[in-house]
Structure formats: C-alpha cells, structure tokens
N, C-alpha and C positions, 0 to 999 in steps of 0.2 A: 169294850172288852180288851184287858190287856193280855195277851197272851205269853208273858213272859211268867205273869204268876200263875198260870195255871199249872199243874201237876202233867205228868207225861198219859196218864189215865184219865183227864179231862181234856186233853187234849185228840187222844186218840177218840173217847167219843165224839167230839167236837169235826173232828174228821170225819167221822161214819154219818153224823148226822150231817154234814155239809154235802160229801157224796151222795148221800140219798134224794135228796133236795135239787142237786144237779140232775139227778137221776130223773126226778120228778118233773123238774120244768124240760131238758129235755123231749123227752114223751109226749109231754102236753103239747111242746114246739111242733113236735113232726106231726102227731095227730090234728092239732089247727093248720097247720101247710096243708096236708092232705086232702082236707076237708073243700079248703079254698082252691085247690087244686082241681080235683072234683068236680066242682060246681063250676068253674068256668071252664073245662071239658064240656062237663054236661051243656052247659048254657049253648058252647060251641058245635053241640051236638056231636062229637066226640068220645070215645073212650080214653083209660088213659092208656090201655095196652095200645090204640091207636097212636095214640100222642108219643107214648117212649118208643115203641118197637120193640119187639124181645130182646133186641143184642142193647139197646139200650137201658134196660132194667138189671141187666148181669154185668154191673161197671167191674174192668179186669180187678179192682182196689179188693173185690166183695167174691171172687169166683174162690168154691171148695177149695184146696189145695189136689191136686192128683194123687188117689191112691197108690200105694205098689202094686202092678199086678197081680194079680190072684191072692191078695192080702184081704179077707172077707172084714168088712168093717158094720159089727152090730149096733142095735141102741143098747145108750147106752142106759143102767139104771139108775132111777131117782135115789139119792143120798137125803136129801131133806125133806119136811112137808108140813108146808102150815098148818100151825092148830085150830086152826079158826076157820080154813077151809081144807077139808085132806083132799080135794082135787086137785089142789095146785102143789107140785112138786119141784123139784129143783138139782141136776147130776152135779150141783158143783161145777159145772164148768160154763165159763162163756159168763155174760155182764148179769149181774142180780140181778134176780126176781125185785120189784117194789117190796114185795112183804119181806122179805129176807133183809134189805138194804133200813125198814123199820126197824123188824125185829133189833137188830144189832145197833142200830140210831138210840135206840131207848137202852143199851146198855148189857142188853143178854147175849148170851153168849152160843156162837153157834150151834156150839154140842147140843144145845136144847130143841135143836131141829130133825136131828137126826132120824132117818126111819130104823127103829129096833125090830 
C-alpha cells in the first residue's frame, strides 16, 4: 500500500482502523499474560493479591490524581451507546470502547452514537 496516494480521508480511516487493531491485540496481550499469570499462581498455590501485595498493584504511574478538597467529584454520564448492545455505554472520556474504536474503523462517524 502506498500511502502517498491515498487521500487525507483514506488515510484518516486507515488510522482509526489501525488504532483499533492496536487496540485489539493489545487486550488480547494482557488478557493472555493474565491468564498465564493466573495459573502459575494457582499451580503455585498462590493468589495474585498474594503475589503483587496491595501497594504493588497501585504502581504511583496508575494512582487517581488527588482531588481539591471538598471538591465533590460525581459519575460521570454516558455520551455514546452502542446499537447493537445499549448496555454498553461510553462518557467520551479515557481509551475507546472496542465497539466505538469499530464503529469509526468502518467509517461512521461518531455523532451516530450519541445517546438523544
């Protein structure tokens, strides 16, 4: 594929569908680690809260940021929701949803997500 001939709109899909993809083997990566993870705890007879320790699972990279004081922080509400499933929703914020990272892989456009 040359990507000099494609257009700025084949390209941009070209993008969404390549993130999604990352998106996908990702997830599958950590869910296979996890798995093999797992089972040689298990085997070990082991858990893994045993194995990380609390302060271990809360690496400082992944800790909340600190609220303001008395700054009440709610949930927040869903913006999108797939049509194919309405349980799965989405605020727009933080890494796609799989379906959202399709949806827009195949060309449509996010507005068609939106909860009305």
């Amino acid at each position: 594929m040359e990507l000099s001939k494609l257009s700025v709109t084949e390209l941009k899909r070209l993008k969404t569908r390549v993130d999604a993809e990352i998106a996908r083997r990702d997830d599958t990566t950590r869910k296979t680690l996890l798995k093999k993870v797992q089972k040689l705890a298990s085997e070990a007879g082991v858990s893994l809260n045993d194995l990380l320790g609390s302060k271990a699972s809360a690496s400082p990279a992944r800790k909340a940021p600190k609220k303001a004081a008395g700054a009440p922080r709610g949930k927040v509400k869903p913006k999108y929701r797939n049509p194919n499933d309405a349980n799965q929703t989405w605020t727009g914020r933080g890494r796609k949803p799989q379906w959202v990272a399709a949806w827009l892989a195949n060309g449509k456009p996010l507005d068609g997500l939106l909860i009305k």
